[in-house]
Every structure is written in structure tokens, then in C-alpha cells.
Backbone as XML, in Angstrom:
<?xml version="1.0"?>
<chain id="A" units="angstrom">
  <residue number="1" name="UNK">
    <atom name="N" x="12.494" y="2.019" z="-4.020"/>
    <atom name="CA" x="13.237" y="1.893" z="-2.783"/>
    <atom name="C" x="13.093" y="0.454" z="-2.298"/>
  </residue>
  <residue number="2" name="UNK">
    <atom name="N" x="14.256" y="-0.123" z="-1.654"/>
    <atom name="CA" x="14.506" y="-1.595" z="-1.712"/>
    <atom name="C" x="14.730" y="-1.672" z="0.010"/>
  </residue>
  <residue number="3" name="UNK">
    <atom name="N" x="14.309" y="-2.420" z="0.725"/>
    <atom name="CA" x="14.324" y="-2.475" z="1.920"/>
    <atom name="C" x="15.147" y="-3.671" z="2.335"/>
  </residue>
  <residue number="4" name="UNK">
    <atom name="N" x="15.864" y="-4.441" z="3.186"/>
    <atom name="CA" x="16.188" y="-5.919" z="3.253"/>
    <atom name="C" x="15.901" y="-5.683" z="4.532"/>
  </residue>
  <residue number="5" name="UNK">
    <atom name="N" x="15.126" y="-6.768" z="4.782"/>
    <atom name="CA" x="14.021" y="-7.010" z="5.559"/>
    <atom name="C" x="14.734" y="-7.382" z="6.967"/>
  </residue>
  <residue number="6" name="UNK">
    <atom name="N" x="15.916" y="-8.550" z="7.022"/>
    <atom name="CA" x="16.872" y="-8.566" z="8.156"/>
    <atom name="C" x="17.571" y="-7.060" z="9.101"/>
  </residue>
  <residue number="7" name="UNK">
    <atom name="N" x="16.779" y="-6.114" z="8.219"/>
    <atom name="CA" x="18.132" y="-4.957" z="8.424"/>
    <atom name="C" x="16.572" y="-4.193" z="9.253"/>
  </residue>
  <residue number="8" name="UNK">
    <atom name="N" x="15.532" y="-4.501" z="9.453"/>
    <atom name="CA" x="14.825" y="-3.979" z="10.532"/>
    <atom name="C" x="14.687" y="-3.869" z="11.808"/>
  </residue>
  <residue number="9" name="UNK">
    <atom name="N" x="14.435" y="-3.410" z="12.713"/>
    <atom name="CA" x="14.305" y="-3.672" z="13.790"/>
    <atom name="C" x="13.029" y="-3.284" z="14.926"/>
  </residue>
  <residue number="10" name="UNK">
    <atom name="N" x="13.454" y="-3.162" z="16.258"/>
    <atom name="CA" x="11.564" y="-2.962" z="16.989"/>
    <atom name="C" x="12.005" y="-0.889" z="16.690"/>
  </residue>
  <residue number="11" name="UNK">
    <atom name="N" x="13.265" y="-0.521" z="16.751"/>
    <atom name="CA" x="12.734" y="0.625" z="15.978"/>
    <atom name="C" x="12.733" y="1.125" z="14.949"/>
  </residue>
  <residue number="12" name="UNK">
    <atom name="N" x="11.557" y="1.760" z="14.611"/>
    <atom name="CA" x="10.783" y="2.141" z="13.582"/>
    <atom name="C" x="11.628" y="2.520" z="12.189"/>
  </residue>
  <residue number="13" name="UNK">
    <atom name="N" x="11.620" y="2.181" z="10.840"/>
    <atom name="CA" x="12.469" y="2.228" z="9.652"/>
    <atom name="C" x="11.664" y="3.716" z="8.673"/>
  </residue>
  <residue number="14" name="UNK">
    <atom name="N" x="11.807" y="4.504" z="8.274"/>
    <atom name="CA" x="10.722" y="5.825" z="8.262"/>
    <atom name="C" x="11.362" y="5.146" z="6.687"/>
  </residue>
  <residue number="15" name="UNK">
    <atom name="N" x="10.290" y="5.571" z="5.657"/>
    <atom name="CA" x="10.051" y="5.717" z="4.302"/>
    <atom name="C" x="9.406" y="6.770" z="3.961"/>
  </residue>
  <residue number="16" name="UNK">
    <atom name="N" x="9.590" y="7.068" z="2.527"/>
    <atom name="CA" x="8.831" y="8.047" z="1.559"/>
    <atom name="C" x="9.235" y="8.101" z="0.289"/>
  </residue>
  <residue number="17" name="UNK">
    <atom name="N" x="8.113" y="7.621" z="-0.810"/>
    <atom name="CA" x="8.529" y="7.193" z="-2.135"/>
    <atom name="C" x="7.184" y="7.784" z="-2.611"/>
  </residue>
  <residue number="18" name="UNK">
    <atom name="N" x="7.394" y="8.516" z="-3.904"/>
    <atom name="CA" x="6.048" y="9.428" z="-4.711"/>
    <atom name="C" x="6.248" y="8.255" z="-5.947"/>
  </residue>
  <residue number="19" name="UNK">
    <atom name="N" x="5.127" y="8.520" z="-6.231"/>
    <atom name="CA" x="4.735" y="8.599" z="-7.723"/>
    <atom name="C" x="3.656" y="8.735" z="-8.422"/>
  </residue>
  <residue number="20" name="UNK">
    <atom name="N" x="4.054" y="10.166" z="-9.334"/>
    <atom name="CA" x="3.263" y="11.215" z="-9.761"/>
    <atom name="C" x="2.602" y="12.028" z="-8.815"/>
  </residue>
  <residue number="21" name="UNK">
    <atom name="N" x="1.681" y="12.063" z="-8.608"/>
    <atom name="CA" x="1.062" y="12.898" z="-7.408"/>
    <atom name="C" x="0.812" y="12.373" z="-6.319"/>
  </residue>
  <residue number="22" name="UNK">
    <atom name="N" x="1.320" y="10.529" z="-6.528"/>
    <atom name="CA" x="0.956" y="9.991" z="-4.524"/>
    <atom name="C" x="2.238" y="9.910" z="-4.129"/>
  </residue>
  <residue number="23" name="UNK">
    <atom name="N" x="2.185" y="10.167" z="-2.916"/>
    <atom name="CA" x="3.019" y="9.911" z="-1.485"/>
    <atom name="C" x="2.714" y="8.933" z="-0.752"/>
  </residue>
  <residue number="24" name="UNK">
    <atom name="N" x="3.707" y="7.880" z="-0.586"/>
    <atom name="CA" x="3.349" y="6.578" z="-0.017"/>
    <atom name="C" x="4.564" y="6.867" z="1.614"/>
  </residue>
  <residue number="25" name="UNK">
    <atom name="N" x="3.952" y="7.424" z="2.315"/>
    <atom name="CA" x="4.675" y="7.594" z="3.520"/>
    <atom name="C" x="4.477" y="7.022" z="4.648"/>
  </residue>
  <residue number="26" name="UNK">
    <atom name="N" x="5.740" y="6.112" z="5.259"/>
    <atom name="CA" x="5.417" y="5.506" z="6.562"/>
    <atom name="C" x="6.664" y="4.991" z="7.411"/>
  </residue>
  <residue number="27" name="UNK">
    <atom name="N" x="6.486" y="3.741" z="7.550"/>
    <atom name="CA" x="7.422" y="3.015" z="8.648"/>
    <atom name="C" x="7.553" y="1.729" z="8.512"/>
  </residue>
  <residue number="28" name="UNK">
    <atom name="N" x="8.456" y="0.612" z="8.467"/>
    <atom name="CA" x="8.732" y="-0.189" z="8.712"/>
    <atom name="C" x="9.315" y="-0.652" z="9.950"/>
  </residue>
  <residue number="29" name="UNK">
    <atom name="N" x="8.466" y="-1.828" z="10.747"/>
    <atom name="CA" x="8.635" y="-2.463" z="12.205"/>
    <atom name="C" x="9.351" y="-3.998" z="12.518"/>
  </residue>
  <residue number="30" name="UNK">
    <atom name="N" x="9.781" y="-4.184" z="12.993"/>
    <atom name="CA" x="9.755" y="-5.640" z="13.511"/>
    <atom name="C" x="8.975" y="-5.887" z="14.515"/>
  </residue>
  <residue number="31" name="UNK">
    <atom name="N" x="8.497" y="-7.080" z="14.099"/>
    <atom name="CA" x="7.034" y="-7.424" z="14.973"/>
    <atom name="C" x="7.175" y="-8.252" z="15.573"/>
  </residue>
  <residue number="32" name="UNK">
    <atom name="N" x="7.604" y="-9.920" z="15.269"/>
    <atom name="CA" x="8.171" y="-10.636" z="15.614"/>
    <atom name="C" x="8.082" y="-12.072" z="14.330"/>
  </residue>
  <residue number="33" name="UNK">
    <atom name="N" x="8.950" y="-12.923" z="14.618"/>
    <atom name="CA" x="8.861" y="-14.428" z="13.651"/>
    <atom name="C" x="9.863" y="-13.652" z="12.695"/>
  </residue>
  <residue number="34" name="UNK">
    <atom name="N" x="9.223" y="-14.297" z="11.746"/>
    <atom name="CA" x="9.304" y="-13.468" z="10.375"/>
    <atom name="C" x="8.434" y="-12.404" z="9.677"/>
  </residue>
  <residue number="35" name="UNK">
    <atom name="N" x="7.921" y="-11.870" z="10.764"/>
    <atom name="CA" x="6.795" y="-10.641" z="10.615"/>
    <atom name="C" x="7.284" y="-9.065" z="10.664"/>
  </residue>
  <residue number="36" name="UNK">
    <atom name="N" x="6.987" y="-8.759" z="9.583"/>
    <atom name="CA" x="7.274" y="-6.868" z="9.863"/>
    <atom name="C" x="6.422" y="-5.709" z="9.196"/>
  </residue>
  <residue number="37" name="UNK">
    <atom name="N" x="5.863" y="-5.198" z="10.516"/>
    <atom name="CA" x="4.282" y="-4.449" z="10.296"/>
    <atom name="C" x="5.204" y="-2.934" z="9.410"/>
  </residue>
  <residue number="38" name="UNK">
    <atom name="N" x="4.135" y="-2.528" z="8.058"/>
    <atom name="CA" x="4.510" y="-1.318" z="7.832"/>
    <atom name="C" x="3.416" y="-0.494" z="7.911"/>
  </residue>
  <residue number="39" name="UNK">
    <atom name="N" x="3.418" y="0.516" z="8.440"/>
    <atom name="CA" x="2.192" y="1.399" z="8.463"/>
    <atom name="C" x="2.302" y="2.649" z="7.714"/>
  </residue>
  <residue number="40" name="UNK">
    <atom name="N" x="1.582" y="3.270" z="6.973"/>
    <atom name="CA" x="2.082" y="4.235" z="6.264"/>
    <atom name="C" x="0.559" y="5.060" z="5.784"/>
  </residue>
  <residue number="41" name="UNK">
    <atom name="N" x="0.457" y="5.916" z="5.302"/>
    <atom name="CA" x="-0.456" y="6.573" z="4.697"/>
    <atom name="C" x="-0.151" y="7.049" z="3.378"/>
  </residue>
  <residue number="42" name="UNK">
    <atom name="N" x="-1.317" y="7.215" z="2.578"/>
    <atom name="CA" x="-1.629" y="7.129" z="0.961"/>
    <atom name="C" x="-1.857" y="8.631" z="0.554"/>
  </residue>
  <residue number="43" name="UNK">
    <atom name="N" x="-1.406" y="9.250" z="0.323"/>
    <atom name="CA" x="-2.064" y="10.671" z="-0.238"/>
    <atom name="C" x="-1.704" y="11.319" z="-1.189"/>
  </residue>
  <residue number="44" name="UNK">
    <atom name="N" x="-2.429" y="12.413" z="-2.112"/>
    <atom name="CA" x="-2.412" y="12.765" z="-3.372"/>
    <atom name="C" x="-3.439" y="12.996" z="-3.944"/>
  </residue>
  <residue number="45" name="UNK">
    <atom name="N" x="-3.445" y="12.984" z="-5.346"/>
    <atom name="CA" x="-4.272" y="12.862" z="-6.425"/>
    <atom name="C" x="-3.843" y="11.297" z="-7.264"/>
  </residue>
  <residue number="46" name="UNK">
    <atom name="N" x="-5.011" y="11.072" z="-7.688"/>
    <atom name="CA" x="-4.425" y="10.192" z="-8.582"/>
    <atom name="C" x="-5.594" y="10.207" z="-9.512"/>
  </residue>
  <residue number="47" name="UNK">
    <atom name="N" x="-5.140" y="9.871" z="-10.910"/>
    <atom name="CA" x="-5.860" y="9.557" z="-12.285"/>
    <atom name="C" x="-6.355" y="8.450" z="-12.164"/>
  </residue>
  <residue number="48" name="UNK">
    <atom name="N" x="-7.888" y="9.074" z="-12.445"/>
    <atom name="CA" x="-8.724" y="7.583" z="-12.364"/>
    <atom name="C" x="-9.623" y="8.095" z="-14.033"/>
  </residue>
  <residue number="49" name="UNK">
    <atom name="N" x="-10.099" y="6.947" z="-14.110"/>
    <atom name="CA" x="-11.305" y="6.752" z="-15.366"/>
    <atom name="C" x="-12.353" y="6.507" z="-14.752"/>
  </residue>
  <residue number="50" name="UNK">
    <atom name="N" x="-13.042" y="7.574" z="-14.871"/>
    <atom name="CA" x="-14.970" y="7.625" z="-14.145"/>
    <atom name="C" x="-15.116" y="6.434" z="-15.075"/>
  </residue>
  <residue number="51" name="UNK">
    <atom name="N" x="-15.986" y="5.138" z="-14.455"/>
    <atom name="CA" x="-16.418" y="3.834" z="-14.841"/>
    <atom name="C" x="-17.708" y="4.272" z="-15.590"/>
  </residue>
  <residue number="52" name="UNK">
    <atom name="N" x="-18.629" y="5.499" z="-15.213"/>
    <atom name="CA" x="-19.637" y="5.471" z="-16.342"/>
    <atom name="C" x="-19.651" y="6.456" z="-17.127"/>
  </residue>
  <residue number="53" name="UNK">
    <atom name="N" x="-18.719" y="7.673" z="-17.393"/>
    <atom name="CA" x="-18.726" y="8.170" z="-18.591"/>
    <atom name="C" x="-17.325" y="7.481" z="-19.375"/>
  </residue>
  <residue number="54" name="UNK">
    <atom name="N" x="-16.610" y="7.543" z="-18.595"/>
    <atom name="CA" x="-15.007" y="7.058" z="-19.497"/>
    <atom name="C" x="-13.848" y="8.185" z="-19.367"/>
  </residue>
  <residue number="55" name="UNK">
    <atom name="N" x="-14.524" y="9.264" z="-18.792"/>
    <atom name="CA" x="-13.902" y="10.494" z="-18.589"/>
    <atom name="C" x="-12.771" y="10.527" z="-17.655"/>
  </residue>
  <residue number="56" name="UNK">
    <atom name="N" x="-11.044" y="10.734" z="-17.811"/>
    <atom name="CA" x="-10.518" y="10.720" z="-16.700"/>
    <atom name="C" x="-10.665" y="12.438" z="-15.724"/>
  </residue>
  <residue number="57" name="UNK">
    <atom name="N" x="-10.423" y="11.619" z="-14.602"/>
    <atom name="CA" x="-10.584" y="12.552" z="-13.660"/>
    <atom name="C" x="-9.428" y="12.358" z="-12.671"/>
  </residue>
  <residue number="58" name="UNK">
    <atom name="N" x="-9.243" y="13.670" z="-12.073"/>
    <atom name="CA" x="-8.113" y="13.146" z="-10.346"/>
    <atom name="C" x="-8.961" y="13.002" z="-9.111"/>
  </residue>
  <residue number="59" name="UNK">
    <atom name="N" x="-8.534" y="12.136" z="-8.873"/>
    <atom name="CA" x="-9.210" y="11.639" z="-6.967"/>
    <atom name="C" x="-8.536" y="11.863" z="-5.890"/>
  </residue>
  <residue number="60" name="UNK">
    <atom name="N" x="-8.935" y="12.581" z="-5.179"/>
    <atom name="CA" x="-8.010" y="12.952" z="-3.993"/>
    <atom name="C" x="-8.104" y="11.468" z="-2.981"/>
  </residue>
  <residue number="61" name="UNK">
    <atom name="N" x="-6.965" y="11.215" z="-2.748"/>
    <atom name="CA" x="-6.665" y="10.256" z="-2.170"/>
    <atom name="C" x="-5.855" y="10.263" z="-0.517"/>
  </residue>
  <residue number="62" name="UNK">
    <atom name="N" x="-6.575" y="9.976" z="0.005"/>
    <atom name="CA" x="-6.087" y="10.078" z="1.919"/>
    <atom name="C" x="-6.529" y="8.874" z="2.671"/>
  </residue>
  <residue number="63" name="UNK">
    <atom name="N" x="-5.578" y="7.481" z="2.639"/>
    <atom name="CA" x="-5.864" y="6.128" z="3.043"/>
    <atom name="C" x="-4.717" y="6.096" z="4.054"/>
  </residue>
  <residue number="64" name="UNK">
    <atom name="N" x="-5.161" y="5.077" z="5.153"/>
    <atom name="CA" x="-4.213" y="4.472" z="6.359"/>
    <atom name="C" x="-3.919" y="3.270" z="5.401"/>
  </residue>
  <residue number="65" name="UNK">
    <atom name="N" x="-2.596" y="2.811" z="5.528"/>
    <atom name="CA" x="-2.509" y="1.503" z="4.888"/>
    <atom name="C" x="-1.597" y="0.338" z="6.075"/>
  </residue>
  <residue number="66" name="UNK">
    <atom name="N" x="-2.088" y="-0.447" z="6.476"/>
    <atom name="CA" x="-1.608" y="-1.174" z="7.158"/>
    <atom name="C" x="-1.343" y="-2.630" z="7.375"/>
  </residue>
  <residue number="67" name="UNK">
    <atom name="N" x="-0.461" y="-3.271" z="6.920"/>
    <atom name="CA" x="-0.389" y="-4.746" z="6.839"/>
    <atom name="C" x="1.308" y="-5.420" z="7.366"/>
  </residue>
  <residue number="68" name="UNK">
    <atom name="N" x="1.149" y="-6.767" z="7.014"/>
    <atom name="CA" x="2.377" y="-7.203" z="7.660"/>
    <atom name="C" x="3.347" y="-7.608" z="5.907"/>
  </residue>
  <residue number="69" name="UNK">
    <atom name="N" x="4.745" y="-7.892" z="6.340"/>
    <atom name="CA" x="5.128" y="-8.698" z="5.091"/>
    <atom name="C" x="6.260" y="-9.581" z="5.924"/>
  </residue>
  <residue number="70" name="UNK">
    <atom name="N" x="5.859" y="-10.390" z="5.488"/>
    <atom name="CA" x="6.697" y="-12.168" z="5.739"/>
    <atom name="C" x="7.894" y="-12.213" z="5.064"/>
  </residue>
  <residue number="71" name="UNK">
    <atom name="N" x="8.995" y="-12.244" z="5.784"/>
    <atom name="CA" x="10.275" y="-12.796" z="4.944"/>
    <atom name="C" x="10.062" y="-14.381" z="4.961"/>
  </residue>
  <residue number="72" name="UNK">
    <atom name="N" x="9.520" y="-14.473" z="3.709"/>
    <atom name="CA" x="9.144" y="-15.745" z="3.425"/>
    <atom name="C" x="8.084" y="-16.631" z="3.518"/>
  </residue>
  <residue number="73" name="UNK">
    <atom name="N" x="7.693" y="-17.738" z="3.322"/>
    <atom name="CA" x="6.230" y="-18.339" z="3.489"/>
    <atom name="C" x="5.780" y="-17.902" z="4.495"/>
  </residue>
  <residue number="74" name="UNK">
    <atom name="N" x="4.136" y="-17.168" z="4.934"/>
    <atom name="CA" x="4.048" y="-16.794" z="6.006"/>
    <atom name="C" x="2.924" y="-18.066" z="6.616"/>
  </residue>
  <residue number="75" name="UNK">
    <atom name="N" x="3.100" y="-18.888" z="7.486"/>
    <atom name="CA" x="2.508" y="-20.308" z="8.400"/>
    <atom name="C" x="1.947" y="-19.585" z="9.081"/>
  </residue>
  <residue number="76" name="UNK">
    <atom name="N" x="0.324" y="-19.396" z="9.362"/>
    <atom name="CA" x="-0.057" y="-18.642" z="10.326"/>
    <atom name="C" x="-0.783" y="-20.185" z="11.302"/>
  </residue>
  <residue number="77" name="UNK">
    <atom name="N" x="-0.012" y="-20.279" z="12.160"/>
    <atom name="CA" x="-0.036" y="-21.015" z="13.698"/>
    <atom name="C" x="-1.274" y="-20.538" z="14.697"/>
  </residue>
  <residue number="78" name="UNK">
    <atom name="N" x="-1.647" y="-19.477" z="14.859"/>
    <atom name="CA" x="-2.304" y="-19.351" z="15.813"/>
    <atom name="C" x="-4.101" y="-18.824" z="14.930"/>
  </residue>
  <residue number="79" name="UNK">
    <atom name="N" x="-4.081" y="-19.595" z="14.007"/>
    <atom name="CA" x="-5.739" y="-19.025" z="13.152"/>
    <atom name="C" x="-6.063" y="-17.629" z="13.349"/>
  </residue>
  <residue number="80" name="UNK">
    <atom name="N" x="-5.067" y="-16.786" z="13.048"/>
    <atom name="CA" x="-5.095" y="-14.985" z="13.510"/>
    <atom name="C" x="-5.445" y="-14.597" z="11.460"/>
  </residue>
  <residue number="81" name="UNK">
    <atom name="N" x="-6.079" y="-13.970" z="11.796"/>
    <atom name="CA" x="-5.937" y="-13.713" z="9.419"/>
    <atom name="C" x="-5.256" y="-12.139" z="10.139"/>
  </residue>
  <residue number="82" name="UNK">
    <atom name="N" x="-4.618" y="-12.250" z="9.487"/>
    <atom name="CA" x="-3.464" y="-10.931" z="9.179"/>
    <atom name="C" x="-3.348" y="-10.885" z="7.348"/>
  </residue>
  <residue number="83" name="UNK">
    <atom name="N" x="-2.881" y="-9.384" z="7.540"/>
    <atom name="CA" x="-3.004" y="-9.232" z="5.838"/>
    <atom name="C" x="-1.479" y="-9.048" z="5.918"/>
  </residue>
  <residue number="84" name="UNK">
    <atom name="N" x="-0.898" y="-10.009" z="4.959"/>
    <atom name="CA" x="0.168" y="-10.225" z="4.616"/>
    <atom name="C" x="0.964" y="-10.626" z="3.302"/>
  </residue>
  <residue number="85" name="UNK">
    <atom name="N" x="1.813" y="-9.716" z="3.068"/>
    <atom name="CA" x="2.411" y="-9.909" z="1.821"/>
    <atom name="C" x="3.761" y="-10.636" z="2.048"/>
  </residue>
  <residue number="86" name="UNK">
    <atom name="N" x="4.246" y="-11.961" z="1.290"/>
    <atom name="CA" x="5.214" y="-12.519" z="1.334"/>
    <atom name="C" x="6.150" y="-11.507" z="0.454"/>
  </residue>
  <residue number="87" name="UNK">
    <atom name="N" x="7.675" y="-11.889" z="0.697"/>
    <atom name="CA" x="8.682" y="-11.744" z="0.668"/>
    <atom name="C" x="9.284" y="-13.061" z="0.007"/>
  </residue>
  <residue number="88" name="UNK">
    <atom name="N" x="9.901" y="-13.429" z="-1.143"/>
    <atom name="CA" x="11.086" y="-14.670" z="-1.090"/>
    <atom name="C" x="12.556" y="-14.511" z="-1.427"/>
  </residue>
  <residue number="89" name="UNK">
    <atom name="N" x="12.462" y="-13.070" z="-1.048"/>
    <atom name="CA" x="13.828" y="-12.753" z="-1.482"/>
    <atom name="C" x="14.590" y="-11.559" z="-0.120"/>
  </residue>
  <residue number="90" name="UNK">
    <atom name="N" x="13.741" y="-11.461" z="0.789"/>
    <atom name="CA" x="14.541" y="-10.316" z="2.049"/>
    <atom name="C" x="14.457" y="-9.358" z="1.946"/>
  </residue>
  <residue number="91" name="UNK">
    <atom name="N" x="14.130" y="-9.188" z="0.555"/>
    <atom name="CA" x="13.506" y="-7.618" z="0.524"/>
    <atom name="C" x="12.126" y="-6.899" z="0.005"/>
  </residue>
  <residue number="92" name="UNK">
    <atom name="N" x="11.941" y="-6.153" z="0.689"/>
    <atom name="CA" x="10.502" y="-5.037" z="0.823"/>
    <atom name="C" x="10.957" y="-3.915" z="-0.046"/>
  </residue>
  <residue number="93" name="UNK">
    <atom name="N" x="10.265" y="-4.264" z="-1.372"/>
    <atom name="CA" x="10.178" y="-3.281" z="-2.742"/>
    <atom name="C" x="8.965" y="-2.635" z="-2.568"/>
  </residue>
  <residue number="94" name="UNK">
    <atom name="N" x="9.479" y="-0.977" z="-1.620"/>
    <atom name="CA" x="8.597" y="0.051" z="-1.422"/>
    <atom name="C" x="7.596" y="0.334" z="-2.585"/>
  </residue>
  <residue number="95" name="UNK">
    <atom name="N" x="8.518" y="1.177" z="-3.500"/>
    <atom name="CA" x="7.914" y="1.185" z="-4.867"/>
    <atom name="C" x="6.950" y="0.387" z="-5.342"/>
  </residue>
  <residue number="96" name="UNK">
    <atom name="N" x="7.017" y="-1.054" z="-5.256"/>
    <atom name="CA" x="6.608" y="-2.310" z="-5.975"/>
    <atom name="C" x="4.981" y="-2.201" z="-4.812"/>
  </residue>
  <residue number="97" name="UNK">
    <atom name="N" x="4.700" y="-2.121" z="-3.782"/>
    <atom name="CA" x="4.004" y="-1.951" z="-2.538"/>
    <atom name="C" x="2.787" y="-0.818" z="-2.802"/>
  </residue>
  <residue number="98" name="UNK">
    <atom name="N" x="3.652" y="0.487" z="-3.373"/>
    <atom name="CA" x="2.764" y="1.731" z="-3.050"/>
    <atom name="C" x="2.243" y="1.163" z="-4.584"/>
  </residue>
  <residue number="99" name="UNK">
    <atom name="N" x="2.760" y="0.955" z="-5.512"/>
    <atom name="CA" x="1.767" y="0.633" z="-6.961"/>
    <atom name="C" x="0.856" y="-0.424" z="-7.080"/>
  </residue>
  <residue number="100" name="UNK">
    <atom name="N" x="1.301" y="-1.411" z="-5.988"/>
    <atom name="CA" x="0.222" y="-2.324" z="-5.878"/>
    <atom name="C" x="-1.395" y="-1.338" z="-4.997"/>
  </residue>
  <residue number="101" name="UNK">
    <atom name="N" x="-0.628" y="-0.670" z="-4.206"/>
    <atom name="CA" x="-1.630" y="0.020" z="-3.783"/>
    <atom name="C" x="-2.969" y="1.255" z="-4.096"/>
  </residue>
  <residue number="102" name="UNK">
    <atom name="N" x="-1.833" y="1.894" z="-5.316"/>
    <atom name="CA" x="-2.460" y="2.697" z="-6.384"/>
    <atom name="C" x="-3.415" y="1.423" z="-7.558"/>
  </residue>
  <residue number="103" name="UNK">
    <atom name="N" x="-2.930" y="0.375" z="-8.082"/>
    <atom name="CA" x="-3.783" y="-0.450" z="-8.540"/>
    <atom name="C" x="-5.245" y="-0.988" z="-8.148"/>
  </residue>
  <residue number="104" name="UNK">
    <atom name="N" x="-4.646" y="-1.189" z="-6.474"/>
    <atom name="CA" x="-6.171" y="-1.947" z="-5.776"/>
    <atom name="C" x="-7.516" y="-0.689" z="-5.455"/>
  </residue>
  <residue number="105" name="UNK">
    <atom name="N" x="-6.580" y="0.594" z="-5.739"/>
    <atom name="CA" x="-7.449" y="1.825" z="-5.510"/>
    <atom name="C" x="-8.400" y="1.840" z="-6.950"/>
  </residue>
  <residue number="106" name="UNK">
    <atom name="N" x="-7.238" y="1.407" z="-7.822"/>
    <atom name="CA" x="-7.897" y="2.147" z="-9.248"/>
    <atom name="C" x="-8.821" y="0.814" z="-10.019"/>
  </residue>
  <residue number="107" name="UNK">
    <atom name="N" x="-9.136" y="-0.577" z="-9.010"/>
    <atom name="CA" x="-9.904" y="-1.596" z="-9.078"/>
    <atom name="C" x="-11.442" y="-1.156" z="-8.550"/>
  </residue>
  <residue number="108" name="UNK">
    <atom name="N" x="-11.310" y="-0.046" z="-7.717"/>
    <atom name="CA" x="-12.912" y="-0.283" z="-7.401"/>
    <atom name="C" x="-13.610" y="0.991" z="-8.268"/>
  </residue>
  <residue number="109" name="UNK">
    <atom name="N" x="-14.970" y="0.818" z="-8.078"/>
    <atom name="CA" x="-15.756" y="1.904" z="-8.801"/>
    <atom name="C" x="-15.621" y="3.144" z="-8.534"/>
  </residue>
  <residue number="110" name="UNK">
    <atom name="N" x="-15.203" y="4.048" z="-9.936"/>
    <atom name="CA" x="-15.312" y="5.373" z="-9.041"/>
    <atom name="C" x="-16.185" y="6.593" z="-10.512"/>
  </residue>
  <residue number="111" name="UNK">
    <atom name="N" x="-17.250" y="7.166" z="-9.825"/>
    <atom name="CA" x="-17.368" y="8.382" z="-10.582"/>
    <atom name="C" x="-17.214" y="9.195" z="-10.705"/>
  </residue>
  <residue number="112" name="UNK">
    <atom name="N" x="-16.807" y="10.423" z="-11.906"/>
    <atom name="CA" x="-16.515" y="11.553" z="-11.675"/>
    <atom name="C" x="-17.722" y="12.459" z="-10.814"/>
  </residue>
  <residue number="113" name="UNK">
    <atom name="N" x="-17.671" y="13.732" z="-10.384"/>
    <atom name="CA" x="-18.634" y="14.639" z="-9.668"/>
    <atom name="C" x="-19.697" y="14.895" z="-10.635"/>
  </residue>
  <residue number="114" name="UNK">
    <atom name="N" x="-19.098" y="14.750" z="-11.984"/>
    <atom name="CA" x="-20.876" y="15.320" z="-12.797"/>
    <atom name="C" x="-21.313" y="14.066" z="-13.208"/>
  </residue>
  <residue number="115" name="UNK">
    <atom name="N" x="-20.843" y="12.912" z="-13.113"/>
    <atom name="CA" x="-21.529" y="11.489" z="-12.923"/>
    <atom name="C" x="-22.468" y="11.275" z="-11.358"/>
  </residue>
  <residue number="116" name="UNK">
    <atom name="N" x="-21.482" y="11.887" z="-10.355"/>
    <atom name="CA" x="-22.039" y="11.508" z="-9.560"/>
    <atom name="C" x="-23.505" y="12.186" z="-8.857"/>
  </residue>
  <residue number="117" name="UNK">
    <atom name="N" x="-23.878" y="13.644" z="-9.642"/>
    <atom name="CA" x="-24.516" y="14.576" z="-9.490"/>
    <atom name="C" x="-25.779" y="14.167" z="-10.395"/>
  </residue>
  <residue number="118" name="UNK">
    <atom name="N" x="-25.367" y="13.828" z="-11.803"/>
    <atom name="CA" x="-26.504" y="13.195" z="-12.611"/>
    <atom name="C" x="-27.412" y="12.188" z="-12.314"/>
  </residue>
  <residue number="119" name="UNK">
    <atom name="N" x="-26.996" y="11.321" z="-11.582"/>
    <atom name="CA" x="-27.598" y="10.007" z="-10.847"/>
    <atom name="C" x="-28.555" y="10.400" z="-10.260"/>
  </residue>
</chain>
């Protein structure tokens, strides 16, 4: 799902895009500048590889996800750190967003329950 980012406004843009067992559900805002907050929540299962047996397993997954995305270079003026994903093209690739998000999940350590019971 392809968003163009001009086509937002201060009310709220509703989304919902799966894949496989996550649901990446939320909202797109206009915030102000070239700023537009999406807020959404993460939920499902998802296939992970327990890091110390090798064994895959599903992880139930229930995250707030909240950040800004910049149509275009984002100049932050006032020393505020905001988490922000550029844009150089006007549009907010939902899809492209929730898999980055399933990635940064499937970056940290995780064990299965009879890994985590053996310890």
C-alpha cells in the first residue's frame, strides 16, 4: 500500500496491511513542515529462529509503533531527535514500513520457551 504523502491531512488517514500472520494497523497524520506522524500497532505471530538452539518458533507479537516520515530531507531546526524516516519520492510505502518493522523485530535476541526454561 502506497500512500502520497501531500494527500494527508490534520485528519487522521486509517491503514491496514498483513503479512503472513502480522497486522500492521494504524493512521497517518499531518503534523506540520514536512512532517507526518504514523501511529499504528504491530500484532500477530511471527517466525523467528531461537538464536541458541536454531529452532524456528512463532512469537506473539503486540508493539505500539510510532514515528514521523519526512517528505524529504528531514533538517531538524529546533535539536528535538524525533525518529524519522525520509521520504524522496512523496510517498509512504506501508508495506515497505511494516517489513522494515518485522526485520528490526527479527534483529534482536530471541529464545524459544524450552531455551528459555533450560537456562
Amino acid at each position: 500500500m502506497k500512500v502520497t504523502l501531500r494527500k494527508v491531512t490534520k485528519t487522521p488517514l486509517d491503514f491496514e496491511v498483513k503479512s503472513n500472520e502480522i497486522t500492521f494497523k494504524g493512521y497517518l497524520e499531518y503534523h506540520g513542515g514536512k512532517l507526518i506522524l504514523l501511529k499504528a500497532t504491530l500484532t500477530g505471530l511471527l517466525e523467528i529462529t531461537c538464536d541458541s538452539c536454531a529452532e524456528e518458533f512463532k512469537m506473539p507479537v503486540d508493539e505500539e509503533v510510532e514515528f514521523f516520515i519526512s517528505d524529504g530531507i528531514y533538517e531538524d531546526e529546533n535539536s528535538v531527535e524525533l525518529d524519522v524516516v525520509e521520504s524522496f519520492d512523496g510517498i509512504a510505502d506501508i508495506d515497505g514500513l511494516l517489513n522494515s518493522e518485522i526485520e528490526l523485530i527479527k534483529s534482536d535476541y530471541h529464545s524459544c520457551d524450552e531455551c528459555k526454561h533450560s537456562n
